[in-house]
C-alpha positions in Angstrom: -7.0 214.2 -57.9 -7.7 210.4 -58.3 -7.1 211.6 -62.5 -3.8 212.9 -61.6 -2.9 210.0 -59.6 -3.5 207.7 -62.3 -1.7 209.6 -64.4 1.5 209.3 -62.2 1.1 205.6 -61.5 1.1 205.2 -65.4 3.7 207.0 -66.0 6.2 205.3 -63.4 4.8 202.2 -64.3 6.5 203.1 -68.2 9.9 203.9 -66.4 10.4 201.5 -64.2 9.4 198.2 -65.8 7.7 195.2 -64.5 9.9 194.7 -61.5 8.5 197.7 -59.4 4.8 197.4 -60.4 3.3 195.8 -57.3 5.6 197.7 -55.0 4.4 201.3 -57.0 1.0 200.1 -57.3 0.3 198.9 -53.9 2.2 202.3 -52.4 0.0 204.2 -54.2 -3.3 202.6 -53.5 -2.0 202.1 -49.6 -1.5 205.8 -49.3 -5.2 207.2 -50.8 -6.9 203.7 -48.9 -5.1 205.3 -45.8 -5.8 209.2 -46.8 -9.5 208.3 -47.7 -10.2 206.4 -44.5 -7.9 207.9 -42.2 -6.2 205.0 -40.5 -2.7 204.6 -41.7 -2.8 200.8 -40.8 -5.6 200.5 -43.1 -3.7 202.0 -45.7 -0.8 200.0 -44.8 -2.8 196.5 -44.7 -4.7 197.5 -48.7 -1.1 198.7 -49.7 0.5 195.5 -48.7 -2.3 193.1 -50.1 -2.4 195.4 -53.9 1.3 194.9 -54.4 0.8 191.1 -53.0 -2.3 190.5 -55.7 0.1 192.4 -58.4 3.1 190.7 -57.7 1.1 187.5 -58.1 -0.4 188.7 -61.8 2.4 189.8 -63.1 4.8 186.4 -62.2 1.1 185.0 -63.5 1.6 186.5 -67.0 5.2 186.2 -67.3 5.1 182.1 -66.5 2.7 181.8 -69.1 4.5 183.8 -72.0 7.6 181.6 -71.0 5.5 178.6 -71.7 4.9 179.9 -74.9 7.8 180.7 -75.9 9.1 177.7 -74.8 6.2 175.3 -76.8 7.2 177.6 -79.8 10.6 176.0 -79.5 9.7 172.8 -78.9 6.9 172.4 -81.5 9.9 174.1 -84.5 12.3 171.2 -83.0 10.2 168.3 -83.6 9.7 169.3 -86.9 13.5 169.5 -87.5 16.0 167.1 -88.7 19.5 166.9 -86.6 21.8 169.6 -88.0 18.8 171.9 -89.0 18.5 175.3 -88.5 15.5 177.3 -88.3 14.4 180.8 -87.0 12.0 181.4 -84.2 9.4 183.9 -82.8 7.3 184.5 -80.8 5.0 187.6 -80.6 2.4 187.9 -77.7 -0.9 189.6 -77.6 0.6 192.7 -75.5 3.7 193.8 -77.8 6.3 193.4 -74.9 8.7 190.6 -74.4 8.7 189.6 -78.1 11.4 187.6 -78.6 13.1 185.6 -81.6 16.4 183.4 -82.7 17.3 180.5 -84.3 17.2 177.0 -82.9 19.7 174.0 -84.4 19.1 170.4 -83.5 22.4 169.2 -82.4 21.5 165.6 -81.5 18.2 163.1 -80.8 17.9 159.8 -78.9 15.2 157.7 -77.6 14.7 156.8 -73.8 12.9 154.2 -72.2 9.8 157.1 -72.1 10.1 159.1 -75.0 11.9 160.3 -78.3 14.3 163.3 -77.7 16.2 166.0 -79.0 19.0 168.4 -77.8 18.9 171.7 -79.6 20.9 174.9 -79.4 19.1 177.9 -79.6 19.6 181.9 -79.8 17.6 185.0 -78.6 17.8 188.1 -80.4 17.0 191.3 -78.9 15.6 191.9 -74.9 18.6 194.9 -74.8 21.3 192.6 -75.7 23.9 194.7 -77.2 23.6 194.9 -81.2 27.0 194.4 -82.1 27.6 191.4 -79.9 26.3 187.6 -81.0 23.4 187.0 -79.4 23.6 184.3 -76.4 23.4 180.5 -77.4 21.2 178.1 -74.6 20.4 174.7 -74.6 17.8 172.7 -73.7 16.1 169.1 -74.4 12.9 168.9 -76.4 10.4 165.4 -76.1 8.0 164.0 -77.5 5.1 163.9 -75.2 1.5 161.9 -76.2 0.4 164.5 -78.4 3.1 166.9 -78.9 7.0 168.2 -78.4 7.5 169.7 -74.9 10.6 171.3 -73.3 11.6 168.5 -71.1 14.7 171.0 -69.0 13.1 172.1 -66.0 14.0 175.8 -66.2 17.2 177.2 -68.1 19.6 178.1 -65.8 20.8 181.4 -66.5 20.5 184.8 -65.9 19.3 186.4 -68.9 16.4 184.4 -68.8 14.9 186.5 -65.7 11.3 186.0 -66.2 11.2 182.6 -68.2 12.8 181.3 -65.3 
């Protein structure tokens, strides 16, 4: 049974993507915690608390390859001259949300705090339709004590869904 089980969580977890994971996951464990002891409010409380802790690991996991990708923007920027263009990637240890483009710096300036650049950068792939450009963002890149960070807060649009 629990074999079976497994096998059916794994399987929806394929098909329906990230988004559904906690919600499948704690439904699943919530029903055999409430079969096994009995007490449908106990299922319901260890259903409700698996898709919480999931939910939490998965937004978890996707900050953290943002941040990546992001610092493998940043780091290709500082090295480039304005007008430069230069492909990107980035490929993370689990071989899903792989992403590359290229990244032109379009401008730089100093502030009070730090040396800056603007840069416009592509991302190729994530479903985007193979005959259409891929989508152009932009975002400000500094120059912290160390190291070139992504100074924008968050990108602002859509297609970004997890990095945001």
């Amino acid at each position: 049974m629990r074999r079976h089980a497994l096998s059916v969580v794994g399987a929806a977890l394929l098909l329906t993507g990230c988004s559904a994971v906690g919600s499948l996951t704690g439904a699943v464990v919530g029903a055999a915690s409430g079969a096994a002891s009995a007490s449908p409010a106990v299922g319901v409380a260890v259903g409700i608390g698996v898709q919480a802790a999931m939910d939490a690991s998965i937004a978890t996991a996707l900050r953290y390859w943002s941040h990546q990708e992001q610092q493998q923007i940043a780091s290709l920027v500082g090295t480039m001259a304005v007008g430069q263009q230069k492909a990107w990637a980035i490929r993370h240890s689990i071989p899903y949300g792989n992403e590359q483009g290229n990244v032109t710096v379009v401008r730089a300036f100093e502030t009070p705090l730090a040396s800056c650049k603007e840069a416009v950068f592509s991302v190729d792939g994530s479903g985007a339709k193979k005959s259409a450009p891929p989508p152009n963002f932009t975002t400000t890149i500094c120059k912290g004590k160390t190291e070139w960070q992504w100074a924008a807060a968050e990108p602002a649009v859509g297609r970004w869904g997890a990095l945001q």
